[in-house]
Structure formats: C-alpha cells, structure tokens
TIMAR-504562 format. One record per atom (N, C-alpha, C): x, y, z. Coordinates in steps of 0.1 Angstrom, whole numbers, plus 5000, padded with zeros to 4 digits. Layout:
BEGIN
XYZ ...
# end
This chain:
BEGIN
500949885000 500050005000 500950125000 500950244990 501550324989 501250444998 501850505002 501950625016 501150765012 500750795019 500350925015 500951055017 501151125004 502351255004 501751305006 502651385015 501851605019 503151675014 502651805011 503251895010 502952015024 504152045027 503652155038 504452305031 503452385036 503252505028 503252655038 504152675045 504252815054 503752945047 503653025051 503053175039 503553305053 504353425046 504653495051 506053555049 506453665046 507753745045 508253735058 507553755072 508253735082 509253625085 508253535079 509053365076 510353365073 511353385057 511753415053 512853515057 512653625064 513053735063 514253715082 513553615086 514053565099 513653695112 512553705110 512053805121 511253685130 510753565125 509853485132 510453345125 510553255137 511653165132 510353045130 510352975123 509252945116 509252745121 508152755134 508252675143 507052535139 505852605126 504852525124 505052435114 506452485106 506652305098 507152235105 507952195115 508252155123 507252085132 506152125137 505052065143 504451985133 503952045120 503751995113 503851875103 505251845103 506451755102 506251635110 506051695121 505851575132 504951505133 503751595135 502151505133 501651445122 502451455109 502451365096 503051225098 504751265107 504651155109 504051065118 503751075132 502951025136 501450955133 501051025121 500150985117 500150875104 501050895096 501450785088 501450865076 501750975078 501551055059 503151095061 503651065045 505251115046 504951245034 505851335043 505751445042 507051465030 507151475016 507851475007 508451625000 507751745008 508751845000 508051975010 508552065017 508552125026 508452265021 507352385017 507652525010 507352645020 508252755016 507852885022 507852985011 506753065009 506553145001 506253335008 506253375005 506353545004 504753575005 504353695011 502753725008 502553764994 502553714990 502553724977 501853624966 500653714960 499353604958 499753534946 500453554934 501253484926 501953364932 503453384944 503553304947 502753194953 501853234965 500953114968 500153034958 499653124946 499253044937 499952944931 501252934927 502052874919 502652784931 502652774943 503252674952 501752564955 500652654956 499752554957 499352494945 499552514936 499552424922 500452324922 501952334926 502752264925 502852174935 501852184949 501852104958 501051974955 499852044942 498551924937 499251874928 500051864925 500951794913 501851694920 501851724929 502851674935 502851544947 501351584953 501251494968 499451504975 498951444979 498151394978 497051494990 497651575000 497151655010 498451785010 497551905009 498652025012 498652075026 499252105032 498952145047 499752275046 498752375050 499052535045 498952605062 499752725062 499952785073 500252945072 498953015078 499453155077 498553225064 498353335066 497553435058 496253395057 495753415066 494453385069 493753555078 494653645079 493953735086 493453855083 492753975086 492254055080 492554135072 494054175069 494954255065 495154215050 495654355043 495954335029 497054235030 498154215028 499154085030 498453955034 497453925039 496353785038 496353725031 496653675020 496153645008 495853505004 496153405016 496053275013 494653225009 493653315008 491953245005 492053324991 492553434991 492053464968 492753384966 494253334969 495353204963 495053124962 494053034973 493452934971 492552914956 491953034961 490353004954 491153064938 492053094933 492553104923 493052984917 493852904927 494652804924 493752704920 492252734925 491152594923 490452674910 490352804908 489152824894 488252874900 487952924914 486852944920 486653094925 485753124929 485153294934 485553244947 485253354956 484753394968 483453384973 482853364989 481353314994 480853345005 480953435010 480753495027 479853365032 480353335041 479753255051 479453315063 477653325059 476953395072 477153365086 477453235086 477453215099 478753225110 479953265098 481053305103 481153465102 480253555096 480753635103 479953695109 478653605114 477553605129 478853585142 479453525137 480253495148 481553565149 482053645138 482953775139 482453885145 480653905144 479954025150 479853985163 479853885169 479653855182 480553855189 481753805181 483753845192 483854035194 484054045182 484054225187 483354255190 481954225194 480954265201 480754275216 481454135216 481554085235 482854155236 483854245231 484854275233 484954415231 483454515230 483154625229 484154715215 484154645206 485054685190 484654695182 484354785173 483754795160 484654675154 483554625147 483554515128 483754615120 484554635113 484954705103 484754575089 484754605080 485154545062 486054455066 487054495066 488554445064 488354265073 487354315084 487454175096 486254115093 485154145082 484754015076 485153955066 486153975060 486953915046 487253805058 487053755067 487553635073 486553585073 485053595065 483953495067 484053485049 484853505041 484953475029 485953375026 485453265021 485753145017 485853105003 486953024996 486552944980 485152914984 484452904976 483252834967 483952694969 482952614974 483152464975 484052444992 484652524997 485452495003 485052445022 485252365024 484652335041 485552355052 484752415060 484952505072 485852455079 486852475083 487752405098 487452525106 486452465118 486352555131 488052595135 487652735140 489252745147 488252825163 488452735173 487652805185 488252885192 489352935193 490153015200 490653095193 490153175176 490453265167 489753275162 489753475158 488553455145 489153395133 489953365130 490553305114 489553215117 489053145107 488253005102 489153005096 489752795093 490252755078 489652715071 489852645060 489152585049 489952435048 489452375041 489552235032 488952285020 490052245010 489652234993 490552184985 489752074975 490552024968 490852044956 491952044951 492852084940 492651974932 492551974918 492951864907 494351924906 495151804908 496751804899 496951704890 498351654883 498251614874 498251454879 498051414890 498451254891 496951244902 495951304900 495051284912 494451464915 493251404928 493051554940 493951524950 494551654954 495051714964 494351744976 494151744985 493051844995 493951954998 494352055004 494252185009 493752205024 494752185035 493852185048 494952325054 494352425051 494652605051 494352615068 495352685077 494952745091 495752885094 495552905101 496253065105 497653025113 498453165110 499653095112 499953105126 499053145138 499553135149 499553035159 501052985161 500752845167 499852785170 499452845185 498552805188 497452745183 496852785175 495552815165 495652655158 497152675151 497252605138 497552465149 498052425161 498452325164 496852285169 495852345173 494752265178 493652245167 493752355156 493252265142 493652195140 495252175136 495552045131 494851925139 494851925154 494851825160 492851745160 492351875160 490951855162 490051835148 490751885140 490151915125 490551855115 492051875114 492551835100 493151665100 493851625116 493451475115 492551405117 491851415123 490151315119 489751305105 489751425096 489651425081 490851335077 491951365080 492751265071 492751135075 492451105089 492050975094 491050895085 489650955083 488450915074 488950925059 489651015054 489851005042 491050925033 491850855044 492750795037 493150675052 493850525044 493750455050 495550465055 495750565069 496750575074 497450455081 498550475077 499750345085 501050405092 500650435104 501850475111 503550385108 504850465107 505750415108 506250405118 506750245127 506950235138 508750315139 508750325146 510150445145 510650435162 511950355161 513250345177 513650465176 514050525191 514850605188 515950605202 516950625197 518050585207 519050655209 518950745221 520050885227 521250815235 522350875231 523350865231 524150985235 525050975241 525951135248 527751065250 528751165244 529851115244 530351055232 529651025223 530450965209 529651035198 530651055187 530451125177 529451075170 528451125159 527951035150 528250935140 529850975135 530250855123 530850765137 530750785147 531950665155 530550565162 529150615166 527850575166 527950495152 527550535138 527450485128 528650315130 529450375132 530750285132 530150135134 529750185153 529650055161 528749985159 527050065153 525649965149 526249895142 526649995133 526949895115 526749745113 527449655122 527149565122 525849495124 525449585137 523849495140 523149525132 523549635126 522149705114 521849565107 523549565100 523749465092 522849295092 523349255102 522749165105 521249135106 520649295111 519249285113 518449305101 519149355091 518649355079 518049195068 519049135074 518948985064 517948875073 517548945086 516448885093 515048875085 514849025080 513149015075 512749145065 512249095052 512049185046 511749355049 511149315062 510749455068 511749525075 512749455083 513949495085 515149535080 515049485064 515649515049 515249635049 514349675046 513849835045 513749955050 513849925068 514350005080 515050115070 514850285077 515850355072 516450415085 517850435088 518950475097 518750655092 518850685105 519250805108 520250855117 520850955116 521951005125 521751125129 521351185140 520851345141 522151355151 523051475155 523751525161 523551665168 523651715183 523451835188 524651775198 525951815196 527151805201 526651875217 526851755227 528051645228 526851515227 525851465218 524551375222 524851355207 523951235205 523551205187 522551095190 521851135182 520350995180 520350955172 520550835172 519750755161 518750665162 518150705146 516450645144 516250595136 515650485139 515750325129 513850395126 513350405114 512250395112 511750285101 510550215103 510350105098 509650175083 510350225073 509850295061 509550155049 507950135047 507750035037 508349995025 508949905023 509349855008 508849864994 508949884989 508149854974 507049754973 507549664978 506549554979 505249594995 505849695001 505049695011 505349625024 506749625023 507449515035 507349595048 507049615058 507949665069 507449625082 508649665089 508949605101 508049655112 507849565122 506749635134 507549675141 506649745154 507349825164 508149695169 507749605172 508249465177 509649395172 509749445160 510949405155 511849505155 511449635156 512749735158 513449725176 512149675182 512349695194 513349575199 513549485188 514549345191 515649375192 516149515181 517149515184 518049615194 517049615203 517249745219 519049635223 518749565226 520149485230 521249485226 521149425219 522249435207 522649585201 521949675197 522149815196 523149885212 522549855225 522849905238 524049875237 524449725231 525749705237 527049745227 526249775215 527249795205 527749955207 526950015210 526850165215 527950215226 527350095240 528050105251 527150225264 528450255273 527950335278 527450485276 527750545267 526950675264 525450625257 524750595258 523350515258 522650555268 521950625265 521250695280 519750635284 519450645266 517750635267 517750545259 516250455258 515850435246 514150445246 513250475233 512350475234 511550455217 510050465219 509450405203 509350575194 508550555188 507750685183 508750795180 508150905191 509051005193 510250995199 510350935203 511250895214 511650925229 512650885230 512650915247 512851085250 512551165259 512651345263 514551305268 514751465267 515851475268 516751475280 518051445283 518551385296 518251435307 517851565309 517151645318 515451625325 515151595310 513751565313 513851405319 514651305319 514451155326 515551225339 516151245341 517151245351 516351305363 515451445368 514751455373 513651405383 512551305373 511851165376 512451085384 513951095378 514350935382 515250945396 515151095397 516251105411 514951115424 513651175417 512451155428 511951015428 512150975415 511950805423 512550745432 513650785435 514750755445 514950765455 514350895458 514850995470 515651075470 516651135461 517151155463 517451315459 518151375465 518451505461 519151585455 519051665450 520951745440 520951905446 522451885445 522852055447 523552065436 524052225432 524852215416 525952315425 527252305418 527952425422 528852455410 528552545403 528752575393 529852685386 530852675381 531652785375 531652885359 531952735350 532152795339 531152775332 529552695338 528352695328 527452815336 527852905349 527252995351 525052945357 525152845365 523852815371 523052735357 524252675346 523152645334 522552505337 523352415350 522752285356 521552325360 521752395371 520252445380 519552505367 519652565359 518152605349 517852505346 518252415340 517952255332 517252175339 517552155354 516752105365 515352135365 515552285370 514352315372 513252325359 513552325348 513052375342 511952265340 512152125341 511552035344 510452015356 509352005347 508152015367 508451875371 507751905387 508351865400 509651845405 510751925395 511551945399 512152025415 511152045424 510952085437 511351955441 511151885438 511051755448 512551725451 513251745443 515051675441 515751805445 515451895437 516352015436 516252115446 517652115457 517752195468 518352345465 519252345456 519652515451 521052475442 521552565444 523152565438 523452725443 525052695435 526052805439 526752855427 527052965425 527652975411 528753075416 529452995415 530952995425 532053045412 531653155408 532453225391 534153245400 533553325413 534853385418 535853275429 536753275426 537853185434 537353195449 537353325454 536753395468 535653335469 534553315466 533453195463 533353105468 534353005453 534852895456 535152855474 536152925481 536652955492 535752945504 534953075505 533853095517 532553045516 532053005501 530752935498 531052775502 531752725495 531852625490 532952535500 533752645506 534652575518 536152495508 536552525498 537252445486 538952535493 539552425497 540952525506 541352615490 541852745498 542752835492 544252755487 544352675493 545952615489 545552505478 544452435477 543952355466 544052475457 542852515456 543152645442 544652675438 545252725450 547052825448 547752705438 547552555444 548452475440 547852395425 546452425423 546252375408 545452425406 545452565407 544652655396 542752595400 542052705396 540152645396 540252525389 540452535373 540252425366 541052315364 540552215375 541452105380 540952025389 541351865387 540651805397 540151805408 541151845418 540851865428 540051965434 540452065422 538752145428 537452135423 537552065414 535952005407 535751915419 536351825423 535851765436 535351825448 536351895453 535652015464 534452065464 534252135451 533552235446 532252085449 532251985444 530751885443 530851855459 531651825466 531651775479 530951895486 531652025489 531052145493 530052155494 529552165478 527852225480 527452075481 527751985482 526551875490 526351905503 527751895510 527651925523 526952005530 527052165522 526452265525 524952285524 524752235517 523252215510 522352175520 522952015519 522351895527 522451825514 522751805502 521751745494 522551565494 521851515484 522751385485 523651365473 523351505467 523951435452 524551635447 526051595451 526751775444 526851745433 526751835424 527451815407 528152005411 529151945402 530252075401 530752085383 531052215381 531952275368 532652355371 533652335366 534952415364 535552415352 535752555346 536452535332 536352625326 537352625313 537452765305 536752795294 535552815292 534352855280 534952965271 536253005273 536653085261 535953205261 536253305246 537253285237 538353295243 538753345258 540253385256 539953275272 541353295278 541653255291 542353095292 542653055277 543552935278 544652935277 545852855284 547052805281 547352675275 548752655268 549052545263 548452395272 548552425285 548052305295 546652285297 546052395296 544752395299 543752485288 543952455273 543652525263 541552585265 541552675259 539852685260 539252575258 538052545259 537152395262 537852275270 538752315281 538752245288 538252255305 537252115308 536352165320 536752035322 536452045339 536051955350 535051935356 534151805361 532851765362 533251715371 532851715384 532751625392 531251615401 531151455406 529651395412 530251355424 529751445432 529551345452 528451305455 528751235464 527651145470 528151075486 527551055489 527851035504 528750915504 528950815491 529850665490 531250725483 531150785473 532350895465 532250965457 533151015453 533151155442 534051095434 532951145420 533451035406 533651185401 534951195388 535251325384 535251275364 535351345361 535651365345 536251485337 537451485329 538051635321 537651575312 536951705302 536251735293 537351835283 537451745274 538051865261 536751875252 536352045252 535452025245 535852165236 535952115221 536152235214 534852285208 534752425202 533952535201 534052645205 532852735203 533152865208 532452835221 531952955230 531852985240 530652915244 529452925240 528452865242 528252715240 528852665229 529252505228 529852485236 530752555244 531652445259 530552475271 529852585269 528952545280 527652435282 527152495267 526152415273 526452235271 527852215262 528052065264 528752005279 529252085288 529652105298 528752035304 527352125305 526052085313 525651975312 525351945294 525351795293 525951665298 527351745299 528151585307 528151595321 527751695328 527251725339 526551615343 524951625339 523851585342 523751415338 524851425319 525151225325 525451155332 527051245339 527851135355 526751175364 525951255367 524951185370 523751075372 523051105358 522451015352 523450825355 524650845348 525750755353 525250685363 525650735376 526050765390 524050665395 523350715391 522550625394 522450515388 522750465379 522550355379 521750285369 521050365360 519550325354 519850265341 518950135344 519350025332 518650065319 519250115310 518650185297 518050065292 518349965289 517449825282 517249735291 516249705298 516449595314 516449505306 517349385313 517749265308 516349155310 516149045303 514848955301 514548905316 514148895322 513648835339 514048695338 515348695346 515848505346 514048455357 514348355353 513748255354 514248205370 513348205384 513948195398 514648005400 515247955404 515647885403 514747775410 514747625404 513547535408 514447535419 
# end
C-alpha cells in the first residue's frame, strides 16, 4: 500500500525574512509522521498571491494532501483564500454564519467590525469550514485537481496555537476518514559522548545483521541526528516496494544488541517520538529515589540548576546551587581550601571535587554536581587550552570526576559542559537503559 504525500506550505515574508523563526513546519512535520503521511517536500513562500498560487498548484501535482499555514487574517498581506480560490478556478462566498460569529467576538469585546474583519467569513466556493475555536481565522479544506489525482488543501492561521489545535481537532480526523493511514513504527536511541560517524561505526554491524532477518527489517531506514555532545539514532520501519515493513516489535529486538554495541553513552531508549531529553528523565528518576541534588557551578554559570528546574516537579529533588564564578566563592561558599586552588589552579581535579563535595555538604543534598572550566574565547593555556572543563559527582559513598576537552566557541563548551554534567549523574545512578529479560527463579 503506497503512503500518503503531503506537502507543507508556510506563507509569510516574516518567515523568510527571519523576524519569526518558523516553528509550524516542524509541528507539522511531526504529526504527519505520527500519523502515517510522509511528508515529501516542505515550501515557504512570500505574501505574495502569485506566489501562493503557483506553490499550491505545485503541491496538487505533486502529493496527495497540502497542509498550508498563515495568511488567513484581516489585513491586505492575507492572501491565502484569493490564492486558494485561484489555484482551484473558483470565486469567493461569505459564510453567514462565520461572520454571525465575527459580530459577536468584537461585540463581547466592545470593538467595532469593520470590512477588512469580515473578509475572514469569505471562503473558496466549495470549500469546508475548519472550526478554529480560540480565533477569528476560520480554515478551509479544498480540493485541488493536479496532474496524478485531487490534492486536499487543509489552510489554518499561522498562529501556533490556533494552527496546532486545528491540526489536531480538525485536520486529523479528516485525514483519518479520508485515507487509509499506517503509522511508521520508529526506535529511537539517545546517546551522549560519541560522535555520530563513531555511533554509525559501532551499529553497522547489528544493522547489518538485522537486515537479512526480514524483509521489513531490509527496509528500515537509519538516521543520524547530532546536537554535540549527544547523537540519535532512528531506525524507522519505512515500507518497501512491495509493502514490507517491520513492526514496532521487531525494531524493538534490536534494543540489545544496539545498547551494547553503543555501550555506555546510551542513555535512553524509546518508540515513536522517542525518549525526552537527559534532563527531562534524570529528574523523575532522582524523585523516584529519594534522592536529592545541589549544583555548584563555575564555567556553565547556574546552566545545571536551569535544566533542573525547568523540568516540573522538579521541587522535589532540587535543593539550590552555587555559582561559585569567583575563586573567593569557591573558598567561603563552598569551603574548597585556598591552597587546593594556589596549588592547581580552579580548573582541575581537585577542585571540581571540592566544589561537588562542598555544596553537597552545605546544602544537605545527596547528590553535588560541580563545573569548572574555560568556555573561552580567551583564558586558555597550552595545558589547559579553551574547552577544557572538569565535572565532578558526590555522594555520600564517592566523588566520581571527568576532564572534558570540549572544542567550540563559547556557548558549545557550555552548554556541552551541562550535558556531561547531568550524564555522570544520570551515570551515578545506575538506570538500566534496556532491562535485561527476567531470569527465570531457580526450581
């Protein structure tokens, strides 16, 4: 059974122009996949009613549902409903009962209705209503002849909000009923500490092998995404020509075999979307425990404690931190001897230890995490060149440490800093990324 193409279609100079960083193909992107439509060619066009005309032509030529975003509103730059209703051959149609209900928003809101704010109850000829309940925009649905078939056209306003709970309320149920959707089962598997060709390196083989298991496994496509110091890869089960592919059940065989070929930078694993990111499990899993954290922080400047918290119920684990920038700090906060520092400098073992010991002690908590290190541009020596940091983890049994060469500019050593932060954590507890099969108790 062959898949169903969309085209996604943004509208706006803002877009483009990078005043608004254009966040709804991206949502958009996602809930195709999820839903089982592959999304085959991605456009942004200008307010510009030529343009929209000629991208939505080229989208019915092309794929089977267009999913359009933006220019829906009262203003001359609007132009996504003449474009439409050009690109189909058709007029324009006030729909009474949308702008009964444009007279009744400005109305409860003491505003004159002006012209300009019922052009939003004018619609293509033919075209059906997508409620939007939290806007006056209404969308439309309408279908295009292109040259291999109809296209539909599922048109919403481009403000997030708006456009993510149409999509969800409106435009999938229709594509549910109108086409016979097949989600692609899709692993996905976080990783921290190894590069992506050195990741590539180590699967290779299991890939290999898991390939000649089953036609559907044959067809799996590998991905590699990278946000240094982390890389994912994502095995999605994409059908064969013949219609081969693999279930969630067979990607999930190869959790094992993948963990071990990986090793320890393996953090997560999960289906779908996949697993949230190290911050969002590390959190959970320290309240499932009991257990508590303090941060004492130098060269990522309190960027552990944001990460923490930024995670809800993060109250429950998270006692405070210290951002211990100044040596004198280090000293009277943190209690880290003056003669440790004199004799090896901040950025160095022995005071990334201190510095985690300290604020545990001080705290109360059960778990310090410390940074120390030089985020650049300037402040490095031949011995201790920029991107180099110290990480260390206490705990009431020991203090585990790690030096970090991390090259980039200033913002890359921090925030990869944080990240290796919060793994010898993650580490440090213990959490079995694939649990092993439940032996069997002995007769």
């Amino acid at each position: 059974m062959a898949s169903v193409r969309a085209h996604l279609l943004t509208i706006g100079d803002e877009l483009l122009s990078g005043d608004i960083i254009d966040k709804n193909k991206a949502f958009l992107g996602q809930r195709c996949r999820a839903l089982g439509v592959e999304v085959v060619r991605a456009t942004t066009v200008r307010d510009r009613r030529g343009e929209i005309v000629s991208a939505l032509r080229e989208a019915a030529d092309d794929a089977q549902v267009c999913l359009v975003s933006g220019g829906l509103g009262p203003t001359t730059d609007d132009l996504t409903v003449a474009s439409a209703a050009a690109a189909a051959g058709v007029g324009l149609v006030r729909h009474e009962d949308l702008a009964a209900r444009l007279e009744a928003f400005f109305q409860s809101r003491g505003r004159e209705l002006v012209e300009a704010n019922l052009r939003q109850a004018d619609l293509p000829v033919g075209a059906e209503v997508l409620a939007n309940p939290i806007g006056t925009a209404a969308g439309f649905a309408l279908t295009l002849q292109g040259h291999a078939g109809p296209c539909v056209i599922y048109s919403t306003p481009g403000v997030p909000r708006e456009m993510q709970l149409m999509m969800r309320e409106q435009i999938e149920p229709r594509l549910r009923e109108r086409f016979a959707l097949r989600p692609v089962p899709r692993r996905v598997y976080r990783a921290l500490g190894r590069g992506e060709s050195t990741v590539q390196q180590l699967v290779g083989p299991v890939l290999e092998a898991a390939r000649a298991r089953s036609p559907g496994l044959a067809h799996m496509f590998v991905h590699y995404r990278a946000r240094y110091p982390e890389v994912q890869l994502i095995l999605e089960a994409t059908p064969g020509p013949d219609g081969d592919q693999a279930s969630a059940e067979e990607l999930a065989s190869l959790d094992r075999a993948l963990a071990e070929a990986i090793g320890p930078a393996l953090y997560a694993v999960a289906p779908d979307e996949g697993p949230p990111e190290l911050d969002a499990l590390l959190v959970p899993a320290l309240v499932e425990r009991g257990l508590t954290i303090a941060s004492a922080e130098s060269c990522t400047g309190g960027g552990i404690g944001f990460a923490l918290t930024s995670i809800p119920g993060s109250s429950a684990t998270v006692l405070g931190g210290v951002i211990s920038y100044a040596n004198q700090v280090k000293i009277e906060v943190l209690g880290v001897p003056a003669s440790t520092l004199e004799a090896h400098g901040a950025v160095s073992e022995p005071v990334a230890r201190a510095m985690a010991e300290g604020v545990r002690a001080r705290l109360g908590a059960d778990i310090g995490v410390s940074t120390t290190g030089i985020a650049g541009p300037g402040g490095g020596t031949p011995e201790k060149p920029v991107g180099t940091v110290d990480v260390a983890v206490a705990t009431a049994d020991e203090t585990i440490y790690k030096r970090l060469r991390i090259h980039g500019r200033r913002d890359t050593v921090r925030y990869a800093s944080i990240r290796w932060a919060l793994k010898l954590v993650w580490d440090r507890l213990g959490v079995e990324v694939v649990p092993r099969p439940d032996r069997r108790p002995p007769s």
